[in-house]
PADO-619814 format. One record per residue (C-alpha): residue number from 1; residue in one letter; x, y, z. Coordinates in pm, 1 decimal, padded with zeros to 6 digits. Layout:
num/residuo/c1/c2/c3
NUM/a/X/Y/Z
...
//
This chain:
num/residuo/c1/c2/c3
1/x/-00873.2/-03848.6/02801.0
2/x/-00869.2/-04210.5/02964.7
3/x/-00794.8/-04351.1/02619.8
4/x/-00495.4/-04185.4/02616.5
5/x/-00335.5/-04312.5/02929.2
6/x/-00140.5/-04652.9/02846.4
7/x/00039.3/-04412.8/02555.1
8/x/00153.0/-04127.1/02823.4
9/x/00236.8/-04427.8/03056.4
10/x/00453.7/-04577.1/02777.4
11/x/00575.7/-04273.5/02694.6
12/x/00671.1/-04169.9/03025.8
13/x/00839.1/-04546.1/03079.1
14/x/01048.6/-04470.8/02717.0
15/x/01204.2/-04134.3/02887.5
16/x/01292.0/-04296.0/03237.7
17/x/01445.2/-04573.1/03050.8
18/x/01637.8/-04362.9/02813.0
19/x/01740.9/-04137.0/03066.5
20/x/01863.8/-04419.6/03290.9
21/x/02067.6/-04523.7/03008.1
22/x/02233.0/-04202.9/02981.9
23/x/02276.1/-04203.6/03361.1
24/x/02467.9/-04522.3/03300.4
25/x/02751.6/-04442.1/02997.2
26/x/03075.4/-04279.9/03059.5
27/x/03104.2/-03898.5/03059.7
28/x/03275.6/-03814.2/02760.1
29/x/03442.5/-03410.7/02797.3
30/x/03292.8/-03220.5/02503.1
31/x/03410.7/-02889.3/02615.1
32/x/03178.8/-02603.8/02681.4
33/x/02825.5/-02613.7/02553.4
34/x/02746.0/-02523.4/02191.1
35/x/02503.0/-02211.4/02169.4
36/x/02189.9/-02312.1/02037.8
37/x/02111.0/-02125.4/01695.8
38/x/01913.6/-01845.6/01617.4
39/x/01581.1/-01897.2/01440.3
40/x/01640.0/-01798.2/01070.5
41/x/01551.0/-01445.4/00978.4
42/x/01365.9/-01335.1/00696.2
43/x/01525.9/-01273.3/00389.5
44/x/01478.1/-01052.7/00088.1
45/x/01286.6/-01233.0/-00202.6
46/x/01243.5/-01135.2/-00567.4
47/x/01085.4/-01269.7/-00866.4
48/x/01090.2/-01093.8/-01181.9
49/x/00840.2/-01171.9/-01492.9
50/x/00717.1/-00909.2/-01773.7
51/x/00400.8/-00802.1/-01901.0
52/x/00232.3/-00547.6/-02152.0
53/x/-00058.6/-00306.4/-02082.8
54/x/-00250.2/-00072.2/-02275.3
55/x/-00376.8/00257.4/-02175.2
56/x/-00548.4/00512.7/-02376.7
57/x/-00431.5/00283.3/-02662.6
58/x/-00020.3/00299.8/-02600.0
59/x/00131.2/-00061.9/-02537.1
60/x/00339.6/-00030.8/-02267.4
61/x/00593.2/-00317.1/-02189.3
62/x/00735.7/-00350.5/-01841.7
63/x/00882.5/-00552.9/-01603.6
64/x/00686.5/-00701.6/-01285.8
65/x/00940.2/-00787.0/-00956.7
66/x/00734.7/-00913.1/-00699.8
67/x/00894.8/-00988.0/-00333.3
68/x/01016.9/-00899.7/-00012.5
69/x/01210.7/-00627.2/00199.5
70/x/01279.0/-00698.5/00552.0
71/x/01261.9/-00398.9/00790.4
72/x/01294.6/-00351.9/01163.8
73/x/01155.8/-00076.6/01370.7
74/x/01288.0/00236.9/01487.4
75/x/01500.6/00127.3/01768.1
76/x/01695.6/-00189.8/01579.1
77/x/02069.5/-00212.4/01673.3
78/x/02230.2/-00459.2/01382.4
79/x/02511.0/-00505.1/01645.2
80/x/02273.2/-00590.9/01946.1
81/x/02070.2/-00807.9/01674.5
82/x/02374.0/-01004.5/01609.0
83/x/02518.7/-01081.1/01917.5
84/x/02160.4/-01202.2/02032.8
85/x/02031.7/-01533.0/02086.8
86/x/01657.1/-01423.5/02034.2
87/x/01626.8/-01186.8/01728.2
88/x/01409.0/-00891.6/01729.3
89/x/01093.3/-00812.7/01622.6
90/x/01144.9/-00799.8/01206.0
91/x/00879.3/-00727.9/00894.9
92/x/00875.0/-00921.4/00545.4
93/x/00713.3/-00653.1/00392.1
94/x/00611.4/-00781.6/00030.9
95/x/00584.7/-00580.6/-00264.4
96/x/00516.0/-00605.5/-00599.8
97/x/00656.2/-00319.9/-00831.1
98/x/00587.7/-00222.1/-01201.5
99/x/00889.1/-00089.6/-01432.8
100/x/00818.2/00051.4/-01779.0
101/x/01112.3/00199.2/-01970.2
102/x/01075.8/00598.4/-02051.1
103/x/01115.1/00618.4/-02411.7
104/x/01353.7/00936.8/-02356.1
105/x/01588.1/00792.1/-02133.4
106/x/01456.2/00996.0/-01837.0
107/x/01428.3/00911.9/-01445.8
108/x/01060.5/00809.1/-01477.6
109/x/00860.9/00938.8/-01173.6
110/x/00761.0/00618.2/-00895.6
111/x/00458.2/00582.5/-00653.7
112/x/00441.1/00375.7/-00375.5
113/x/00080.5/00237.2/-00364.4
114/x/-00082.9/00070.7/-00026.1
115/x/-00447.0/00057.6/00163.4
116/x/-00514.7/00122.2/00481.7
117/x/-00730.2/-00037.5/00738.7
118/x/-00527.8/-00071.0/00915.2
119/x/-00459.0/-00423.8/00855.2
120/x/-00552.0/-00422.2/00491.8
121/x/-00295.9/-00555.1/00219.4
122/x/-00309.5/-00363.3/-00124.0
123/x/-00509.9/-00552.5/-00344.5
124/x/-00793.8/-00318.2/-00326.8
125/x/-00580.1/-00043.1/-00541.4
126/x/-00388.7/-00314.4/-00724.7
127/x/-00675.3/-00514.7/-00841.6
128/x/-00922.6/-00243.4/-00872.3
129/x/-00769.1/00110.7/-00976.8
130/x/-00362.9/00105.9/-01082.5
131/x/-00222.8/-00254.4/-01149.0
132/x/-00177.5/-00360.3/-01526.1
133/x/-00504.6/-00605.6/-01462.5
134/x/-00826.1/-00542.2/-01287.8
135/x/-01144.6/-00734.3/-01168.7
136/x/-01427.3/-00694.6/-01321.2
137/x/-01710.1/-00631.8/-01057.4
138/x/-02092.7/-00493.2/-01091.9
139/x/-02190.1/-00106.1/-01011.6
140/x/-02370.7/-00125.4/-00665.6
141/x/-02493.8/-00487.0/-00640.5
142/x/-02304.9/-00797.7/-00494.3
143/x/-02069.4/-00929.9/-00743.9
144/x/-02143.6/-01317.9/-00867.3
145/x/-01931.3/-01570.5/-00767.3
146/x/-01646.6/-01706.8/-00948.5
147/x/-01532.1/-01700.0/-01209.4
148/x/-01457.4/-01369.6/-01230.9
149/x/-01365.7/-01125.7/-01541.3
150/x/-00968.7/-01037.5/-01473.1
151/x/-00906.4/-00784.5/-01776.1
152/x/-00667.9/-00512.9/-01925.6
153/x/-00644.2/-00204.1/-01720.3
154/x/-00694.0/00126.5/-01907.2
155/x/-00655.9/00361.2/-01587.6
156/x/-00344.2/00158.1/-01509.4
157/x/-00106.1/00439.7/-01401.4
158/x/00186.1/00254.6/-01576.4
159/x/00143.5/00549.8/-01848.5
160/x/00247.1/00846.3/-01625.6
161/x/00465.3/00657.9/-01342.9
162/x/00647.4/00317.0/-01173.1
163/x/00405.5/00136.2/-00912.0
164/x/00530.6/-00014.3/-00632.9
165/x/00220.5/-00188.8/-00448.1
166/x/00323.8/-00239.8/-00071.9
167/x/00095.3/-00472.8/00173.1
168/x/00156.5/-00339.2/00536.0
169/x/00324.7/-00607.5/00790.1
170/x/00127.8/-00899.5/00862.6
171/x/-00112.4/-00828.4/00585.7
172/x/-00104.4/-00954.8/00237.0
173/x/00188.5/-01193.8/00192.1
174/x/00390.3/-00962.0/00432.6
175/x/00502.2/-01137.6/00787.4
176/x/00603.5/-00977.8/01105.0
177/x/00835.7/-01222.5/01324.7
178/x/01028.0/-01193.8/01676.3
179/x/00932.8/-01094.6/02023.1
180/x/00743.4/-00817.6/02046.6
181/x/00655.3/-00802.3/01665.0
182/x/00284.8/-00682.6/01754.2
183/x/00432.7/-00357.9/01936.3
184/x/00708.4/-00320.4/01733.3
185/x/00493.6/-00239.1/01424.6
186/x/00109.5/-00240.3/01508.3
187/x/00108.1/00150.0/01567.7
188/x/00065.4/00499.1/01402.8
189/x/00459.1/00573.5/01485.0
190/x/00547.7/00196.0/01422.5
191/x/00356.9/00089.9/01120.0
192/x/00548.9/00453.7/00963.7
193/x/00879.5/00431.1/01089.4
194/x/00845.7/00020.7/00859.8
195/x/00704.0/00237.3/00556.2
196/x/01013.6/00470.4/00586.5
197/x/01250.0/00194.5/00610.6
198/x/01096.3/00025.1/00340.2
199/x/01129.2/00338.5/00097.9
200/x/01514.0/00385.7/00199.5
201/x/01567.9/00040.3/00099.9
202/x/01310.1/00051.5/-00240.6
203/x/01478.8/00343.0/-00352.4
204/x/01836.6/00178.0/-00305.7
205/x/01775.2/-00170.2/-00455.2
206/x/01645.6/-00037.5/-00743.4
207/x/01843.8/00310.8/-00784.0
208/x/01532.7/00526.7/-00779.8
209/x/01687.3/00786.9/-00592.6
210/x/01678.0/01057.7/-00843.8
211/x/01311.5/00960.0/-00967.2
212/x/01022.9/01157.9/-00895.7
213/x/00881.4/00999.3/-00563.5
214/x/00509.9/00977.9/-00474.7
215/x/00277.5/00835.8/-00237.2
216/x/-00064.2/00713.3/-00275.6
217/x/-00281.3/00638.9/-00006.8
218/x/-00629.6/00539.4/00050.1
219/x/-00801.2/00536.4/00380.3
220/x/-00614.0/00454.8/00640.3
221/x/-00351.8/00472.4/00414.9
222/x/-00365.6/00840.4/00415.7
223/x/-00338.5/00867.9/00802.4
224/x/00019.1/00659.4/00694.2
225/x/00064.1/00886.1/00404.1
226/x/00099.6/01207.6/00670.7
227/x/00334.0/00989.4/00906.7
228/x/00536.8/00856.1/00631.7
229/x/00621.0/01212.8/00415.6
230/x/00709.8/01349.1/00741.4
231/x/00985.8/01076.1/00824.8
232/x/01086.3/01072.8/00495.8
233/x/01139.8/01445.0/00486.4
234/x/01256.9/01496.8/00796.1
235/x/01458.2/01177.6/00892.3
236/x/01547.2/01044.5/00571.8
237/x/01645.2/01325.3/00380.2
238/x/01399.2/01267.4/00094.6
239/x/01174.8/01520.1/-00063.9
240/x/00850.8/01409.0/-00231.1
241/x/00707.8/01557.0/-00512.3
242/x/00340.1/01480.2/-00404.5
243/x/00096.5/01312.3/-00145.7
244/x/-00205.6/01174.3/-00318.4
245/x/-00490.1/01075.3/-00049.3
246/x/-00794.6/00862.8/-00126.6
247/x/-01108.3/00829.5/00065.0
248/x/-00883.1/01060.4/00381.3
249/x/-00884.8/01054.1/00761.3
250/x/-00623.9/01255.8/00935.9
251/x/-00790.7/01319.4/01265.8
252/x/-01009.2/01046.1/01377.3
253/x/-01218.9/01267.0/01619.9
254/x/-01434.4/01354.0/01306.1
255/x/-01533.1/01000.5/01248.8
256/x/-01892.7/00960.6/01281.1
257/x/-01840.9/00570.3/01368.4
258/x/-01853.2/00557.2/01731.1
259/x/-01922.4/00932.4/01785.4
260/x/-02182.7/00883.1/02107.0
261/x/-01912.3/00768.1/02310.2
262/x/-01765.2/01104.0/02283.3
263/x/-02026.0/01333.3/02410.0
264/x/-01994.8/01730.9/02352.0
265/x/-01812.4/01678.5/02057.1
266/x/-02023.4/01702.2/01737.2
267/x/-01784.2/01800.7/01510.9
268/x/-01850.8/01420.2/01379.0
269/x/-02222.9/01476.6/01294.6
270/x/-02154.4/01795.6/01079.6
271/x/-01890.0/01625.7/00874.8
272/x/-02145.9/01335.5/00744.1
273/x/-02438.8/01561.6/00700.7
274/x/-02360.2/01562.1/00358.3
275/x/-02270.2/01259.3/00276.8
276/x/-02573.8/01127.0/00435.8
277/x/-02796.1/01348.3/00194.6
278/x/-02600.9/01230.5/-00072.1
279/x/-02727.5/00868.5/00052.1
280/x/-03080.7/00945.5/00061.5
281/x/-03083.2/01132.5/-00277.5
282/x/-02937.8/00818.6/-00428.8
283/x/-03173.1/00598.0/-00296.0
284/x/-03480.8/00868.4/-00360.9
285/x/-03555.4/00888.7/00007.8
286/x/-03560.3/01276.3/00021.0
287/x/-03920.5/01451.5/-00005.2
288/x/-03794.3/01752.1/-00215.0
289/x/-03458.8/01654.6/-00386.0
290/x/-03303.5/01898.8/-00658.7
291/x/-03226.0/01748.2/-00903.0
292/x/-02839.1/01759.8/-00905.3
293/x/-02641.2/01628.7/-00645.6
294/x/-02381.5/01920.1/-00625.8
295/x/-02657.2/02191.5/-00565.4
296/x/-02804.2/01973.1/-00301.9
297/x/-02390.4/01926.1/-00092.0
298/x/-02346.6/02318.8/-00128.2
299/x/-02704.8/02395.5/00030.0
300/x/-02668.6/02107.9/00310.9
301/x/-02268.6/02202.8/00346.1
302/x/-02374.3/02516.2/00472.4
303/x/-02636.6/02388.8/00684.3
304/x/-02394.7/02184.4/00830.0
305/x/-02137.7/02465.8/00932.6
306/x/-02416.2/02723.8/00998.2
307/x/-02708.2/02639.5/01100.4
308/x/-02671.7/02237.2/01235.3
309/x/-02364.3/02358.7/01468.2
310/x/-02527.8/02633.0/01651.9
311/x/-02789.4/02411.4/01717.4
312/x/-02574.8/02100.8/01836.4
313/x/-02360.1/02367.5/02024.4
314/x/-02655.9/02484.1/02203.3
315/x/-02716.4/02159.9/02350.1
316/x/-02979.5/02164.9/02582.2
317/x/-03054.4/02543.6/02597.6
318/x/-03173.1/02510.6/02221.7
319/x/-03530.0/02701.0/02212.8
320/x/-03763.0/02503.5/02082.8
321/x/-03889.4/02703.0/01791.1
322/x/-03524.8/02630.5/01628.3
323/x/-03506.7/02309.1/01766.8
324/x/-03831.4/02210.8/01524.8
325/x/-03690.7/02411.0/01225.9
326/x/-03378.0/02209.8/01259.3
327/x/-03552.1/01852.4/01281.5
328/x/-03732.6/01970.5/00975.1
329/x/-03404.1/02037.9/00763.6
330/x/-03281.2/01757.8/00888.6
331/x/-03556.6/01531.4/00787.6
332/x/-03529.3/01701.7/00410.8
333/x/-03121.4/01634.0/00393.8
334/x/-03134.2/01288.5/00521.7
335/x/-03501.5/01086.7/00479.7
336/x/-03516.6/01012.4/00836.6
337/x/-03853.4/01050.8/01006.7
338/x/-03847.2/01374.7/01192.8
339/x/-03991.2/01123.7/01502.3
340/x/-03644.2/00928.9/01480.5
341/x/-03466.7/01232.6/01472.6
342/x/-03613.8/01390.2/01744.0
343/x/-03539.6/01070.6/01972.4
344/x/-03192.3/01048.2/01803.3
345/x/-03148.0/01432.4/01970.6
346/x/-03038.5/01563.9/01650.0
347/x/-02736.2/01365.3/01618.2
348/x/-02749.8/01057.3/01371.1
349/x/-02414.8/00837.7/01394.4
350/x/-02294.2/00661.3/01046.2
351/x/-02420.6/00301.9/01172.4
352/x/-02767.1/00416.6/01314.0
353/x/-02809.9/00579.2/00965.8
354/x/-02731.5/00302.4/00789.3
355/x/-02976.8/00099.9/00965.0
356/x/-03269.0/00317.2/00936.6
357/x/-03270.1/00501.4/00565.1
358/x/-03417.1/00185.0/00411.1
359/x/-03555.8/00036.1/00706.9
360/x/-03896.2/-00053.3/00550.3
361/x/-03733.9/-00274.2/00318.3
362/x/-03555.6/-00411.2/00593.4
363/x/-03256.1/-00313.0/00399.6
364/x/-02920.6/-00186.1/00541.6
365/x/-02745.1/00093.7/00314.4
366/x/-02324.9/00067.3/00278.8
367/x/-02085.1/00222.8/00477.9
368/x/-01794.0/00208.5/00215.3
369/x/-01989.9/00318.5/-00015.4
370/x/-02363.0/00411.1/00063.2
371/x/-02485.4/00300.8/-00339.5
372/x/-02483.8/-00085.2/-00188.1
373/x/-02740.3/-00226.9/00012.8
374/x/-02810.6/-00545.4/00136.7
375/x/-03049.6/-00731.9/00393.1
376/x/-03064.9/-00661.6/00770.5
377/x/-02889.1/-00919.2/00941.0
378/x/-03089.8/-00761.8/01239.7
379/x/-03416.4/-00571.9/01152.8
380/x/-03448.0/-00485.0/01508.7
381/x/-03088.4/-00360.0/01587.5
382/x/-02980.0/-00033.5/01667.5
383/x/-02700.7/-00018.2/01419.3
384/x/-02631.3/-00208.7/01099.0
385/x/-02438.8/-00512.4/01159.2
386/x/-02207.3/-00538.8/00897.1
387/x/-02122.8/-00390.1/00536.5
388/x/-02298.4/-00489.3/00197.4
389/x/-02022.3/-00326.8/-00002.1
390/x/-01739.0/-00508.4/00157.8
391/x/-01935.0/-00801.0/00126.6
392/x/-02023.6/-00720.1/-00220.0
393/x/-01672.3/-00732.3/-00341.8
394/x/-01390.9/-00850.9/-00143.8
395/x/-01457.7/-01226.4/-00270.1
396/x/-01410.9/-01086.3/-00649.9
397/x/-01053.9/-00905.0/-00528.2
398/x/-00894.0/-01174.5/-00326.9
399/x/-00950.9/-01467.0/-00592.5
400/x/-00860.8/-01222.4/-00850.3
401/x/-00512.6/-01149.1/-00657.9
402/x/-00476.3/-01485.1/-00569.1
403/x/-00482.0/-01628.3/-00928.7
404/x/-00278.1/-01291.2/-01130.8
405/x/00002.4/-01316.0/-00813.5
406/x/00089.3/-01728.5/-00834.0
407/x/00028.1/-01755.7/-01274.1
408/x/00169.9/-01434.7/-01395.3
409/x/00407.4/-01277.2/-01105.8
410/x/00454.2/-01648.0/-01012.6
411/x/00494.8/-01553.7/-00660.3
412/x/00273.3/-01734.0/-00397.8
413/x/00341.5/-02082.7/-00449.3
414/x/00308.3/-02249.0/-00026.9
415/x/00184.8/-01913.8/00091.6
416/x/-00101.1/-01791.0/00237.1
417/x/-00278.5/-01451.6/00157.8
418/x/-00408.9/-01238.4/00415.5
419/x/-00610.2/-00972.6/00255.0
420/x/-00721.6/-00828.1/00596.0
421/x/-00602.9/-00883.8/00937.8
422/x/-00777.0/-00825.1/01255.9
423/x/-00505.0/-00561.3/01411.2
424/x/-00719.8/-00326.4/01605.6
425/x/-00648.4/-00558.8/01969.4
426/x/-00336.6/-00465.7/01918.0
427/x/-00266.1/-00129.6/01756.0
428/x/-00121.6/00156.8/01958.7
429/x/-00290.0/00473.4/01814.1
430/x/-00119.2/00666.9/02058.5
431/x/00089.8/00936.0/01804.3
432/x/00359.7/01131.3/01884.3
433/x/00364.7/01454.1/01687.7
434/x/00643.5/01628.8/01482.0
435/x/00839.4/01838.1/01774.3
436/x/00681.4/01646.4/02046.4
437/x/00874.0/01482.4/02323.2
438/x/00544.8/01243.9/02401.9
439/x/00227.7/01077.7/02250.8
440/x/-00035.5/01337.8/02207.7
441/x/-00355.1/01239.3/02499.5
442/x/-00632.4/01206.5/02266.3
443/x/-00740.4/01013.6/01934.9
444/x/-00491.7/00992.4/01645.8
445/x/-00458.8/01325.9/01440.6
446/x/-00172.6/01332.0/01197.8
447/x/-00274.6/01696.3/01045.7
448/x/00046.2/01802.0/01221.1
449/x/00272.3/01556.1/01052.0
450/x/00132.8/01642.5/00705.0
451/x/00160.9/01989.4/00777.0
452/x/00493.9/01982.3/00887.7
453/x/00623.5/01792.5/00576.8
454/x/00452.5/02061.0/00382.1
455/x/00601.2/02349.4/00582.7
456/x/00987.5/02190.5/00567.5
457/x/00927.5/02161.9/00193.4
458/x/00721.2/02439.0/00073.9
459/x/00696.6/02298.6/-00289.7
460/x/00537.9/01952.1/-00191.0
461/x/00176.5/01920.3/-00345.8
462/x/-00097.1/01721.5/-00224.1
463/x/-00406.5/01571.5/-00396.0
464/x/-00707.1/01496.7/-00212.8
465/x/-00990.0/01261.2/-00374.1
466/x/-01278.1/01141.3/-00216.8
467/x/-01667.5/01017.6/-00310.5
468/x/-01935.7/01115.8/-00211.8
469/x/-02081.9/00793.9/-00089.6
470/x/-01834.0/00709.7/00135.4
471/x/-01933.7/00700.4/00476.3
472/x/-01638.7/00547.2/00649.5
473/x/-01452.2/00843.7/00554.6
474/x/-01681.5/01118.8/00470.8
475/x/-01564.6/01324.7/00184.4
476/x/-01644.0/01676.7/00386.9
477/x/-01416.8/01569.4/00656.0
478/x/-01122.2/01570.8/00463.4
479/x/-01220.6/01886.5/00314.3
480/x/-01247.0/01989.5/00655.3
481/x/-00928.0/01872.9/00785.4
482/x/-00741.3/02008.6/00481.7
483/x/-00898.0/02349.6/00589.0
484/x/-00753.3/02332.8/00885.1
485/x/-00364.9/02203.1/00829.6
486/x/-00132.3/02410.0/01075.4
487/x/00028.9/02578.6/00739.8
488/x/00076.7/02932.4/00629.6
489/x/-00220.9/03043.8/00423.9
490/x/-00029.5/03044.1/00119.7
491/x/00045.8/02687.9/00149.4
492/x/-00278.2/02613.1/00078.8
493/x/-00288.7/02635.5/-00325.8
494/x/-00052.2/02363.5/-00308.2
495/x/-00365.1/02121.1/-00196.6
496/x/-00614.7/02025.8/-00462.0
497/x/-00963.2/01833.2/-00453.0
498/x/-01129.8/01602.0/-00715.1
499/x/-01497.6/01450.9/-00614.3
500/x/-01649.4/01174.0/-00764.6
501/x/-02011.9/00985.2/-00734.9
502/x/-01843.7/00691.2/-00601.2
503/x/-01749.8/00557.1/-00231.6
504/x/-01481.7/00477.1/-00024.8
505/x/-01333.2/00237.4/-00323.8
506/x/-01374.8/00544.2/-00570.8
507/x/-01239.3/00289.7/-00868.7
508/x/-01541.1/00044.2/-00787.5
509/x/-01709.9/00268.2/-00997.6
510/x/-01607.5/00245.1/-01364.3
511/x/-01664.2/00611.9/-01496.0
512/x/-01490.4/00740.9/-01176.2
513/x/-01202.7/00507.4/-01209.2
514/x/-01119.9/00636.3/-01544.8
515/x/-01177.9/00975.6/-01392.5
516/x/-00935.3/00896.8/-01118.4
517/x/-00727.8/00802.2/-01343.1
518/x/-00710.2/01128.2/-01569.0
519/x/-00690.3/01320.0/-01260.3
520/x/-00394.4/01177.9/-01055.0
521/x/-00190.6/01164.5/-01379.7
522/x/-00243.2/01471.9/-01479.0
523/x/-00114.4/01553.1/-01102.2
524/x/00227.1/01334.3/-01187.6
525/x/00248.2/01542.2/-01521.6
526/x/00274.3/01848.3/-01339.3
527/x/00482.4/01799.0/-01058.0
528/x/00753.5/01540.1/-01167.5
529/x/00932.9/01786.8/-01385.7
530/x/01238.6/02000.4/-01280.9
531/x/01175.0/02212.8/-00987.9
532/x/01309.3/02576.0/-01003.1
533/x/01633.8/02603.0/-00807.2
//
């Protein structure tokens, strides 16, 4: 710091002198002070280029248009906005969308496309399940390091529909500028009310209107999905023909991440039961495993609900004779030692489990998708420290991206892509539900939301899909929650499942991607035609 001082004294010797000088000159009158500008606003981008793909063996031409839509959040006033000196909080929400031309002239159906997180941009599903080109990456070990295979996509949905790939504000190549920009769209209500304005404005740019309008979700994304069908329906006057969720959670209380903090609540533990057998049948850690993995869920399913919950609900009045008979299942469904699970008091969370199914190896299993492992980073921690399928295969995805977006949508050039952002200090999960005049006092559950869409529009169809080796998600929880929508009974049929031995990123697995494929289009098939009147 001493260094420095001659250069602040000549600096501060510069100012005087200059400011002496000023003192000095005549006043000339230059009539009232000029306001200073506004900093510049975002403004809409678009760059269009065109491409071929080839599914099931059909060529399909289309055009790419990658770029921007700015939104604002719920409460912007254009007229307020313009006669301010500071603007408001605004998004650059970027985009990259997929037109193929129907060959009979009609309205072709469109999906908007986006991750979750939150703070996650969309690469995952462009780069790995829908986009015209898709990384190449290895079943359940780490991918190698660059270069990496970028190929033809043959479960492209560009066969059945339009994409429109959306990365979430301040993820991706999307911005978020203006005071309050964290609050104004860091939040359940927030980050939906962007996605609705984004839609309005997709669907008018591009006179999609009168298209057959989906939206497909994964993870967090789904939690959005719910939000965003229910401000579309009910604030924007637009009916979907279907909600397809990926890897779901609606109602966060059934996570098993975290669950101990929440005591006398064990919903959580029932939920994952399966999934962890699932785990420890992959990895051959059970002592008697059938040998199908279906028979295995139904038997441990039922456990779960039966069984498993009277004895969590019992707490500490459970008698001991079913107290041992339920450490024993327990040690059959999930490989733990009957010693840990004793200690663990029946109740297992997702990170503990991870930890301790391969312990002797000092291995830790995956939470995205439990078919990865990896090396402890900690053999003598409580929990596993981090994720060996993230870490597996987000290098792979973001070069991918990087190199398809700036050399064949030639968008990207002086930009910076954020695949992930760190959002959680700042997002409000606080959620106010359809019809109510506050946030609801507990963790985020958008089950109303989705429900209510459903209920306003009683032909609206949702698609769940989920793998069974996800364990940040748990595939029984969002057969759970979908058992338990607010919705008349008869509502129901219009909710179907698909299940696949795959993980959070269902497409990471190549036989399940081209059965997610088959499966969602088959969905658009059925619902995009003409609705009775």
């Amino acid at each position: 710091m001493r260094a420095h001082r001659p250069l602040l004294a000549l600096a501060g010797l510069l100012l005087a002198s200059s400011l002496a000088a000023a003192a000095d000159a005549p006043v000339a009158d230059k009539g009232p002070p000029k306001p200073e500008p506004k900093p510049e606003a975002f403004k809409p981008e678009q760059v269009a280029s065109r491409g071929t793909v080839t599914v099931g063996g059909r060529r399909i031409d289309y055009e790419a248009v990658a770029g921007t839509l700015v939104v604002h959040p719920k409460e912007w006033d254009d007229v307020a906005q313009n006669a301010d000196k500071e603007p408001g909080p605004e998004a650059s929400m970027f985009y990259v969308a997929y037109f193929a031309a129907d060959p009979k002239g009609a309205p072709r159906p469109v999906t908007f496309v986006y991750n979750g997180g939150p703070g996650s941009a969309s690469v995952w599903l462009h780069m790995g399940a829908f986009g015209p080109k898709r990384v190449v990456t290895p079943g359940d070990r780490h991918a190698p390091a660059a270069p990496y295979a970028i190929v033809n996509n043959d479960a492209s949905l560009l066969d059945v529909t339009d994409l429109v790939f959306i990365d979430a504000p301040g993820t991706g190549f999307s911005r978020v500028a203006g005071k309050d920009r964290e609050k104004a769209f860091y939040g359940v209500d927030a980050d939906g009310h962007a996605f609705a304005d984004f839609v309005s404005q997709f669907l008018a740019r591009f006179g999609r209107w009168n298209s057959p309008k989906y939206l497909f979700g994964e993870s967090y994304g789904t939690t959005r999905s719910a939000v965003l069908a229910n401000l579309l329906e009910t604030d924007r006057s637009i009916d979907l023909n279907g909600v397809i969720l990926l890897s779901q959670i609606l109602a966060f209380d059934g996570s098993v991440d975290r669950v101990e903090s929440n005591p006398g609540v064990d919903l959580a533990y029932q939920l994952a039961l399966p999934t962890y057998a699932a785990t420890a049948w992959y990895h051959h850690r059970l002592p008697d495993a059938p040998p199908a993995l279906r028979t295995l869920l139904d038997e441990v399913e039922r456990f779960a609900m039966g069984e498993y919950a009277l004895a969590l609900a019992a707490g500490a009045s459970l008698p001991a004779e079913q107290r041992r008979a339920t450490l024993a299942k327990l040690h059959r469904y999930t490989g733990l030692p009957e010693d840990y699970l004793e200690r663990a008091n029946l109740r297992v969370t997702g990170g503990e489990f991870r930890q301790t199914l391969q312990a002797a190896g000092e291995t830790a299993t995956g939470r995205l998708d439990t078919r990865f492992s990896g090396p402890q980073l900690d053999p003598l921690a409580k929990t596993a420290d981090y994720d060996p399928q993230a870490a597996a295969l987000r290098s792979a995805y973001v070069a991918a991206f990087n190199e398809y977006a700036r050399k064949d949508l030639h968008y990207g050039e002086g930009k910076a892509f954020k695949a992930s952002v760190p959002l959680f200090r700042t997002w409000i999960g606080a959620h106010q539900p359809p019809g109510a005049t506050l946030p609801a006092p507990h963790a985020t559950n958008v089950l109303p939301d989705l429900a209510n869409a459903m209920k306003q529009d009683p032909s609206l169809r949702v698609q769940l899909h989920a793998g069974y080796y996800d364990l940040a998600t748990p595939y029984f929880q969002g057969v759970y929650e979908m058992r338990h929508l607010p919705i008349p009974a008869s509502l129901q049929q219009n909710i179907e499942y698909q299940f696949y031995e795959s993980g959070h990123m269902v497409y990471a697995h190549e036989p399940s991607l081209r059965q997610l494929h088959d499966s969602t289009a088959a969905f658009i098939r059925r619902t995009s035609v003409p609705r009775a009147p």
